[in-house]
N, C-alpha and C positions, 0 to 999 in steps of 0.2 A: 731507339728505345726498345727494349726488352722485358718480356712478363716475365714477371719472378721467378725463375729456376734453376736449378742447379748449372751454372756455366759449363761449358767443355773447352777444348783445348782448340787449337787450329784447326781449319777444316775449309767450307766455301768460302771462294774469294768473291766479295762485295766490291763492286764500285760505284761509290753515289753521286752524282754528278749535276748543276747545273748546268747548261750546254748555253742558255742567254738567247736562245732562238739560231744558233750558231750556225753555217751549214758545214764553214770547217770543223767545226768542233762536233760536230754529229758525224761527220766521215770519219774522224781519228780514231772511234769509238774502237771500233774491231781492230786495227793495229794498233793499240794503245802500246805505251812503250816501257809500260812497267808488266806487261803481260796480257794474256788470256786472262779474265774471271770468269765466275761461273753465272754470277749474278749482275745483275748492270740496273740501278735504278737513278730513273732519267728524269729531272725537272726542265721544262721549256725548253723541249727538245727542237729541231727544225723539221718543218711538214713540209710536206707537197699536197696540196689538195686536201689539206685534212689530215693526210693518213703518213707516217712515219717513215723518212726520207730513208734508205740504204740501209733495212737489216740484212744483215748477211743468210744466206739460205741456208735453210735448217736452226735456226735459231727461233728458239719461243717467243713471241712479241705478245705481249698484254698491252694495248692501246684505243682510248676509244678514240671515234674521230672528232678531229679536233681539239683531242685533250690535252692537257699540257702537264700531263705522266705517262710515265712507261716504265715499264720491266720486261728488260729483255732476259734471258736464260739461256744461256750459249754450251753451259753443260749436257751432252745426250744423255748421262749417267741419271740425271736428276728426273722426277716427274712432277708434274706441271698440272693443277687446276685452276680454270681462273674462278675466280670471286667477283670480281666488282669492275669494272672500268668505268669511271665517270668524266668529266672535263677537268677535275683536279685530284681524282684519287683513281689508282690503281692498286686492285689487286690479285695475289694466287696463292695457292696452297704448295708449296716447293717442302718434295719429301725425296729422301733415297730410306733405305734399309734401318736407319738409325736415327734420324731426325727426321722431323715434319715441321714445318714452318709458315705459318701464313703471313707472308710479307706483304706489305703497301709502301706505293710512292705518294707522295701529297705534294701538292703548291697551293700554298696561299698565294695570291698575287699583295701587292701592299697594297694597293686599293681598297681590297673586296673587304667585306665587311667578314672578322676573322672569327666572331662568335656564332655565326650562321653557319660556316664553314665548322666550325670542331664539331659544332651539333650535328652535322649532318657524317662527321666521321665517326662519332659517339655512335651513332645510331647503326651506322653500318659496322662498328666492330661489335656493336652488341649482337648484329644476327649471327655473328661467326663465333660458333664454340671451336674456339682450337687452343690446346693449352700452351702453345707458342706461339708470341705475335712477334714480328721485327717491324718498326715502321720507322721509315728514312726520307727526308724530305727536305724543303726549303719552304717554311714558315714566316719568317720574313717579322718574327715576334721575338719581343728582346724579357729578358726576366735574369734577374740574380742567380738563380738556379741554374742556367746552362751558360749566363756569363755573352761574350766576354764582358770585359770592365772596361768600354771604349766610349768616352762620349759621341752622340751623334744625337738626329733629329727624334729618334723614335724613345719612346718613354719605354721606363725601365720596366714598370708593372703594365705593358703592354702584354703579356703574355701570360696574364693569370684567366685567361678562360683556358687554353690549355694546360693549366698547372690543373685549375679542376680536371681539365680530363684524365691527366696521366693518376691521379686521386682515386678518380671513381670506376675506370678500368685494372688499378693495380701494378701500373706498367712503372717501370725504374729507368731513370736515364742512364744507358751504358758507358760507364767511363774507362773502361779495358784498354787503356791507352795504347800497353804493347803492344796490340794487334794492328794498331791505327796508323796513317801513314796518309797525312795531307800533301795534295802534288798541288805546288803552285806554278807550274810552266804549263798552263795549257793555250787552248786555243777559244777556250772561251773567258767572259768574264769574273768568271767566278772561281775558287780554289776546290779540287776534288778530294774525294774522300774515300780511302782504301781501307777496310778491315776485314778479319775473320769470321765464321760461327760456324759450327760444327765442329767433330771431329777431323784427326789430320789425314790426310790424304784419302778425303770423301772421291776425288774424282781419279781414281785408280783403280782401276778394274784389276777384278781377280787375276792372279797372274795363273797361266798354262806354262804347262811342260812337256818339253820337247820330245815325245814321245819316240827315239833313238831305239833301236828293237837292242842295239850292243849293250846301252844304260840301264834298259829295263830290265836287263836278264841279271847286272849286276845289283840292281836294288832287288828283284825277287831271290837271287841267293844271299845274299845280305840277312832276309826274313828268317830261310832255312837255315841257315847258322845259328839264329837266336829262337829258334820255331820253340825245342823242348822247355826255353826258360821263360817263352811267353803262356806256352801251354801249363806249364809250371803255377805261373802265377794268378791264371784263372784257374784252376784247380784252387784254389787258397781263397776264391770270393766265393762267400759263404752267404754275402744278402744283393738283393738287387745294386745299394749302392755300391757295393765292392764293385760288382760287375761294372757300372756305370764309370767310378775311378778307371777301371780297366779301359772302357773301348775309348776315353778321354783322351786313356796317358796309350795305347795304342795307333789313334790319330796322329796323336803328336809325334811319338816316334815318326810313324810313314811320312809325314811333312818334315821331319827334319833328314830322313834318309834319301825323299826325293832331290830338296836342296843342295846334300851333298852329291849325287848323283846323275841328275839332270839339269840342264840347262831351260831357263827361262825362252818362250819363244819371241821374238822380238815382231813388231808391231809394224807391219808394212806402212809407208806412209800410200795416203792416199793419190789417184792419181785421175787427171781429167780426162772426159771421156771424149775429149775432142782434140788430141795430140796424135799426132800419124806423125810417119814418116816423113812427108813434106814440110811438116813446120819443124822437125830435128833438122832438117838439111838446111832450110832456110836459116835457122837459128845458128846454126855452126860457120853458115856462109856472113852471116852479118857480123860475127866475131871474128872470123877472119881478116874480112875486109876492114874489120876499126880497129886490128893490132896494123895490116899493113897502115894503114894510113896515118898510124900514132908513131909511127917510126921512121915514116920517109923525111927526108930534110927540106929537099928541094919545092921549094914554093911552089912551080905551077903544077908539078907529078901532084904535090901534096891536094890541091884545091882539085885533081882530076879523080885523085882517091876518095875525097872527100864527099862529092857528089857522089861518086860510085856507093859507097859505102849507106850515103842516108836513102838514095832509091832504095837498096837492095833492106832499109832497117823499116821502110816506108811498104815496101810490100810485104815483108813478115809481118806488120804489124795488124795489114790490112786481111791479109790471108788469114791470120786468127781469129780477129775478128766476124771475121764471118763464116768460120770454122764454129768458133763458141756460140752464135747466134744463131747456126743451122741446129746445132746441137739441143741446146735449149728446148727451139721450136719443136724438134722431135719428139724432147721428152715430155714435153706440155701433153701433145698430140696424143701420145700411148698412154699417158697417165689418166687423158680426160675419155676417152675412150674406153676405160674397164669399165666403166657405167654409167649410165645415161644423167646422173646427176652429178657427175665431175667431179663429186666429194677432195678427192686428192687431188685435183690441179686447185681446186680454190684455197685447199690449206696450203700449197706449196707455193700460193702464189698471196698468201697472207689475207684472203676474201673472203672468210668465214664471215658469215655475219651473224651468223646466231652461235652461240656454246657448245661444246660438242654434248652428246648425251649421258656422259658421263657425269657433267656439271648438272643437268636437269636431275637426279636420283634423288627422291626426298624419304623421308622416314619420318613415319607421324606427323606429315604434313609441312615438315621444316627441312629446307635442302641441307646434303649432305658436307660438312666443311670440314674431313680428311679423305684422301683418297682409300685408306683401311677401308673408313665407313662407309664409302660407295662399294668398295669392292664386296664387303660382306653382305650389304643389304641386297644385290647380286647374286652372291654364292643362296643368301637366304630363298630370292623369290626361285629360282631356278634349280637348285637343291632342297626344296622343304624335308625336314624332317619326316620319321614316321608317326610322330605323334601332332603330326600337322596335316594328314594326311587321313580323313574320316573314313575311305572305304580302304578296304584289306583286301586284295589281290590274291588268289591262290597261292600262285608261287610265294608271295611276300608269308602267307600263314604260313607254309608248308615250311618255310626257311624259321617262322618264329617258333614254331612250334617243337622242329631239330632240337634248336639251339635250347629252349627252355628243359627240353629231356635230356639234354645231356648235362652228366652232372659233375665230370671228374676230368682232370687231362692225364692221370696215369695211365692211361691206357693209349694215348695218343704214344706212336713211335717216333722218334729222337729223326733230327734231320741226317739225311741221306747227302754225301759226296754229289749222286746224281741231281737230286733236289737243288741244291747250291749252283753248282754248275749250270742247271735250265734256267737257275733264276738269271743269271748273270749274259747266260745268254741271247738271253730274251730284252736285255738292257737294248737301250738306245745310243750306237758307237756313236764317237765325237762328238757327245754332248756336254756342255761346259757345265766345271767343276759347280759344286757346290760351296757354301760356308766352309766347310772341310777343306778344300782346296785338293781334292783329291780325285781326278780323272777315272773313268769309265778302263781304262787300259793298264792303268797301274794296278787295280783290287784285279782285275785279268792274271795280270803277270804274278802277285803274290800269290794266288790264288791256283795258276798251275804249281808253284815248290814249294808253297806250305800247304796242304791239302786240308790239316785235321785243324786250321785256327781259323776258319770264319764258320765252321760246320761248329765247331766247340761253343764260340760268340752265341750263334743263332738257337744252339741247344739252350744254352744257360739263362738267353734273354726268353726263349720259351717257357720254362722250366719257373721263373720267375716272374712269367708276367709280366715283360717291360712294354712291348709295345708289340705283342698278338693276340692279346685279350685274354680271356680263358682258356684256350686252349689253340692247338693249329687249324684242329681239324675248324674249329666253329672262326677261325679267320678265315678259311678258305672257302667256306658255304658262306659266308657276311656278304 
């Protein structure tokens, strides 16, 4: 189910799954075999002690103990608040750049009593203001509305305390079939459920470009070719928006001249910190010895290679093993070590027991349910304003005081070749691109063979006040 909004196209990959208390069906999770998703939300999943049998490391677990929900979040793209972890509800606020989402898992058991249960989910979506809810479950309540049309024991108007709920929250049953994709061959008893939301290709990081000094030099005289017909046609913006059209369809040229000029840099796969050279040797010795032994004919050679071959696949295995488990141990050690309260071994080790402080930020006495709204209420206490701010500082007068005496920017001088250039230099090298998708080294390299077009840019965006206020001088004293 989904709160009324304007739909998007493809984007995070959901998987919602009863698991039936499964322990195979809780291992298959991370190599599932219709793929990675980014989201995974878990009904009667398989515990150990409580707490949530084999999440793979680095993956986000919402679980409380004992519950019998979870959402896990296997995207590092994505961020992650939790909300709520109860024994049959989980939840968290899952945002990137473009969507924010507060998702829940639910289980009713068919037991429990099902109108105690929505009331107590009624209640807890009512403390979250987020204007996008997703919630995916197994309810185990039948009703005309979400069908199917199967007889069985359970009555059909079993499910009208939730039909009030989805009523009085607003919330619409998603029927986007496209996106949907039921897997009936699993390992538990139940059938899973694949869909979309979001935008497409949420888990794609900004692409770099392969910074080639040969490439670079051919996209910055690329510019100089076109330098006078771009200088041309900012000369011809006559109000801010012209300018605005300009540095637009400017961008976009440099992104379509990088594309044809540079290459994409490609994505090292990652590799374990506990592979040396003795388990390459060992590992090339164990292949060896199982082609000789898959090709000899003779029965007793063959039963002599055969042994040979499983000792030698019997001590790689073993040697790893305790290669990955010295490994581990290390980095337990060094993690828990940066500080006396081990903060990062207990999240790496999924032992958090209270929320991080991120989750604790309230506003007007009500906690925070987007991560924008913690981040601002943040910027707020830590950055106050000046009109938040009862006493006035020398310096703070002396700067308001400037500013309120200055009355004109004609008299401010046009930017300097030199000016541009310190600015640029003062940048921060290999830092990743922005929105723009435009690298730190490429505005370098334009920037040495067109001299007169980001000084022109910076004049005209001055000159009109796009974004240095009133004038330079009074940005530069701000």
């Amino acid at each position: 189910m989904v709160q009324v909004q304007s739909k998007v196209a493809e984007g995070w990959r959901f998987l919602q799954a009863n698991l039936g208390r499964s322990r195979p069906a809780t291992g298959e999770i991370p190599t599932f075999r219709s793929g990675l998703h980014d989201i995974i939300l878990l009904q009667e999943p398989y515990t150990v002690d409580g707490s949530l049998a084999g999440p793979p490391m680095g993956w986000r677990v919402v679980h409380a103990q004992g519950g019998k929900t979870a959402i896990l979040v296997s995207n590092p793209e994505l961020d992650v608040v939790e909300l709520v972890k109860t024994v049959n509800t989980a939840g968290t606020q899952i945002s990137d750049r473009t969507l924010s989402v507060a998702v829940f898992s639910i289980y009713f058991p068919p037991s429990s009593d099902k109108s105690e249960l929505v009331a107590q989910l009624s209640a807890t979506l009512k403390g979250i203001k987020s204007s996008c809810v997703l919630i995916g479950g197994d309810i185990n309540m039948r009703h005309p509305l979400w069908g199917p049309e199967v007889k069985d024991h359970k009555s059909s108007d079993e499910g009208l305390p939730f039909v009030d709920f989805i009523t009085k929250h607003s919330l619409t049953l998603d029927f986007a079939a496209h996106t949907w994709h039921v897997t009936t061959r699993t390992l538990s008893d139940h059938n899973y459920l694949e869909y979309n939301l979001g935008e497409l290709d949420v888990t794609e990081r900004i692409p770099r470009f392969n910074l080639d000094k040969f490439r670079l030099r051919k996209v910055a005289q690329k510019f100089a070719n076109i330098e006078s017909t771009l200088l041309d046609q900012l000369d011809r913006s006559v109000s801010p928006e012209d300018l605005d059209k300009f540095v637009s369809a400017l961008t976009a040229t440099i992104q379509e001249v990088c594309a044809t000029y540079l290459k994409y840099t490609k994505r090292r796969p990652k590799t374990v910190p506990w592979w040396d050279a003795e388990l390459e040797t060992l590992r090339n010795k164990t292949c060896a010895l199982k082609r000789r032994f898959s090709r000899i004919l003779d029965p007793v050679v063959k039963a002599d290679k055969n042994a040979e071959y499983k000792m030698c696949r019997d001590k790689f295995r073993r040697t790893l093993s305790i290669k990955r488990d010295k490994s581990w141990s290390d980095f337990c050690r060094e993690v828990s070590s940066l500080n006396e309260f081990a903060l990062p071994y207990k999240i790496c080790a999924n032992k958090v027991c209270s929320p991080l402080v991120i989750g604790n930020i309230q506003v007007d006495g009500r906690p925070c349910t987007t991560l924008r709204e913690s981040i601002e209420q943040i910027v707020k206490v830590l950055f106050p304003s000046d009109n938040e701010v009862l006493t006035e500082s020398r310096e703070q007068q002396a700067r308001r005081l400037f500013v309120e005496s200055y009355d004109s920017s004609n008299s401010d001088p046009h930017f300097t070749k030199t000016e541009v250039w310190s600015a640029l230099k003062q940048s921060k090298r290999r830092k990743a691109p922005g929105l723009d998708r435009l690298q730190y080294e490429i505005i370098i390299a334009i920037n040495s063979k067109s001299l007169r077009l980001l000084v022109s840019c910076l004049t005209g965006a001055w000159t009109w006040v796009i974004f240095l206020g009133p004038g330079k001088v009074q940005s530069w004293y701000s």
